[in-house]
C-alpha positions, 0 to 999 in steps of 0.5 A: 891358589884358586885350584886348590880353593876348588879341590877344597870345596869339593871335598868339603861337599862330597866329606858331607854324608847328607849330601853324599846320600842325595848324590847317591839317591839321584844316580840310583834314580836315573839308573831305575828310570832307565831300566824302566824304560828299556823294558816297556820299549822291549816289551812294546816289541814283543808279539802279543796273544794270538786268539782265534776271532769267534771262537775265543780259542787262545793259541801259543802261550799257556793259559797260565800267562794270559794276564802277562800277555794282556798287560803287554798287549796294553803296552802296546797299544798305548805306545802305538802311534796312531794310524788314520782309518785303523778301524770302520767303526772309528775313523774316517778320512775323506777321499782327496780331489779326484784324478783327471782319470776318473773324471773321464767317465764321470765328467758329467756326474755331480759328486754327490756320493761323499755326503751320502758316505758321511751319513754311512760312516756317522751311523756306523761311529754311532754304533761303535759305541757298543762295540762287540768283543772280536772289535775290540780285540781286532783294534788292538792286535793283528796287522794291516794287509792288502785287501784279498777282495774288492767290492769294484762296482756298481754306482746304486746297485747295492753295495753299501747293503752288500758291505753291510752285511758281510761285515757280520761275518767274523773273518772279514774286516773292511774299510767303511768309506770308499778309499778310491785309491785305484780311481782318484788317489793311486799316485800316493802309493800302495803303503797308504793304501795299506795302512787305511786297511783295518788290522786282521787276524790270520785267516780274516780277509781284507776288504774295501769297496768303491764302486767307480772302479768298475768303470775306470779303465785303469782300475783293472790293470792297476788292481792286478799290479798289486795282485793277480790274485784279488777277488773282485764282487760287482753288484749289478741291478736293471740299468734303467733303475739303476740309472733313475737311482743315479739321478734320484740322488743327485737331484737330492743335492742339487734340485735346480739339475735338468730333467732326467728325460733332457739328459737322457736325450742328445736329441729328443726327437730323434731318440738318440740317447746320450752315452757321455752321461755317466748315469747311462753310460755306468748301466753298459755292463758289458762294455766295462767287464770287457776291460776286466776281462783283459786282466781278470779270469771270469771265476775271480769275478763274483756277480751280484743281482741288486734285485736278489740282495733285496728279494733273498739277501741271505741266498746272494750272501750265501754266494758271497761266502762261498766265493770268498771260501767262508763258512756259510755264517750270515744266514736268514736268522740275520735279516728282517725285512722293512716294509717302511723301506722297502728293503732288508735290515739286518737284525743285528748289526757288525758292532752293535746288538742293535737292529741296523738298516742303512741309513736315510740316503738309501731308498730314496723315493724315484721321481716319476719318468716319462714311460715312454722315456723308460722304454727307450732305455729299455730298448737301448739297454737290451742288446748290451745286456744279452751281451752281458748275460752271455759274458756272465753266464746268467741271466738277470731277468731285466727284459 
């Protein structure tokens, strides 16, 4: 009886033509949903147009489709889950609590770099906002690779600047902050590295810069694990400037630190200088390239004078370009120089077509040092540069 009662409601409903109708409507709509959502999962997949940076040449696809691929290159991106550190100009995450590795050189060191690289990476944000047509592409296209060259060193020697500059240049994309993935953060594995990476084109080269690597002794055996292959660019300035630099920022966070004379010194008296002080011990250029040299030819190994970035930017970038086997596109035409600084800006920088000098954490006014404590420094500093000089093939004239 009570089965008979439901086929008979059943029935009555479906023998209901408006009722019918809805029934119908709604199956017809969630079959159109479906499709509609295969399609933009297959479209997500599919790969997008491929145009040459600076040239604006569009390659693969005829001219005729561009809207098609553009649309689907929107699809894309609004699918994209969202990756930290996809570009310079807009994030950043800072480095995690450096490993007792690194803290073996720097043991003595006060970590002042990280403010210094928030006031770089706010500036570049702030010119993000005018963001140059091969940024915007770049966001959105490509794919993240292993850097093919590292700016590894020095601490103060100008690598900011250096990075600064060859950002200009179409085919380089770099990490804007330090990643310190080989120093304090290697245990989280080469895919987190990678994917700090910013996205590139093909031809465009990878780049990321922390200056520590230089100096950490595992930095060289743990770069070449990953490739053999990686250039590797160390800009170097006189090591007694250097050391000053070193101190002069750190005096800036933290003014109530000794006298740089005091801890130069074990003893005063005796003139016996204090090697475990990072601020002296990171100028012994020679003893830390011979570490290098254990993994790495000299010609995968570009040296850069901090002096000649400042003196003749466009000629040491020039060097860059070649050793990175660029066309030679950061020229003079792309600097001018800052008498109120005291050293070269850029007149119009990566992402922004506006003048750019580096911000207020560099060129720091140097605190005056005892001469005769300079000469000491000079005097230690010698027979490690003449090294350094025979190693290189170059001198750099801090003697």
């Amino acid at each position: 009886m009570e089965y008979s009662l439901v086929c008979h409601s059943l029935y009555a409903f479906w023998s209901s033509p408006v009722k019918k109708k809805l029934i119908l409507l709604s199956i017809m709509f969630l079959i159109w949903v479906y499709m509609l959502y295969s399609c933009v999962g297959y479209c997500s997949t599919m790969p997008s147009l491929v145009v040459d940076g600076y040239r604006g040449k569009e390659t693969g696809s005829a001219v005729g489709k561009r809207t098609e691929g553009s649309r689907m290159d929107l699809v894309s991106r609004l699918l994209a889950k969202p990756q930290p550190w996809e570009d310079i100009e807009s994030d950043y995450e800072e480095p995690s609590i450096r490993t007792a590795a690194s803290r073996d050189l720097l043991n003595n060191e006060l970590d002042t770099d990280r403010a210094d690289e928030w006031d770089e990476v706010r500036g570049e944000q702030q010119r993000a906002l005018e963001p140059s047509a091969l940024s915007s592409f770049s966001n959105g296209s490509g794919s993240k690779k292993l850097p093919q060259a590292i700016i590894i060193g020095v601490k103060k020697g100008g690598t900011r600047a250096l990075l600064e500059f060859l950002r200009v240049h179409p085919d380089i994309r770099a990490v804007g902050a330090e990643p310190h993935f080989f120093d304090r953060n290697y245990e989280n594995g080469l895919e987190w590295y990678r994917d700090l990476m910013p996205k590139t084109l093909e031809g465009q080269i990878t780049m990321e810069k922390t200056p520590s690597y230089f100096v950490t002794r595992e930095a060289p055996a743990r770069i070449s694990a990953m490739s053999r292959d990686t250039k590797l660019i160390v800009v170097v300035r006189d090591p007694v400037t250097r050391a000053i630099s070193d101190y002069t920022q750190t005096l800036s966070k933290k003014p109530d630190i000794p006298s740089f004379e005091s801890l130069t010194f074990k003893n005063r008296t005796t003139g016996l200088i204090d090697t475990s002080w990072s601020a002296i011990q990171i100028g012994i250029y020679a003893k830390h390239l011979d570490n290098w040299l254990q993994y790495f030819p000299m010609d995968q190994i570009l040296f850069v004078s901090g002096e000649r970035l400042i003196s003749d930017p466009a000629g040491e970038l020039g060097r860059v370009q070649d050793f990175l086997g660029l066309k030679r596109i950061i020229t003079d035409k792309h600097f001018y120089f800052n008498q109120t600084k005291g050293f070269p800006c850029l007149k119009k920088a990566e992402g922004s077509s506006k003048p750019h000098c580096l911000g207020k954490t560099k060129g720091r006014t140097h605190p005056n040092i005892d001469p005769e404590v300079v000469q000491r420094l000079r005097d230690f500093y010698r027979p490690f540069n003449m090294k350094f000089y025979q190693m290189t093939g170059h001198n750099f004239g801090w003697d």
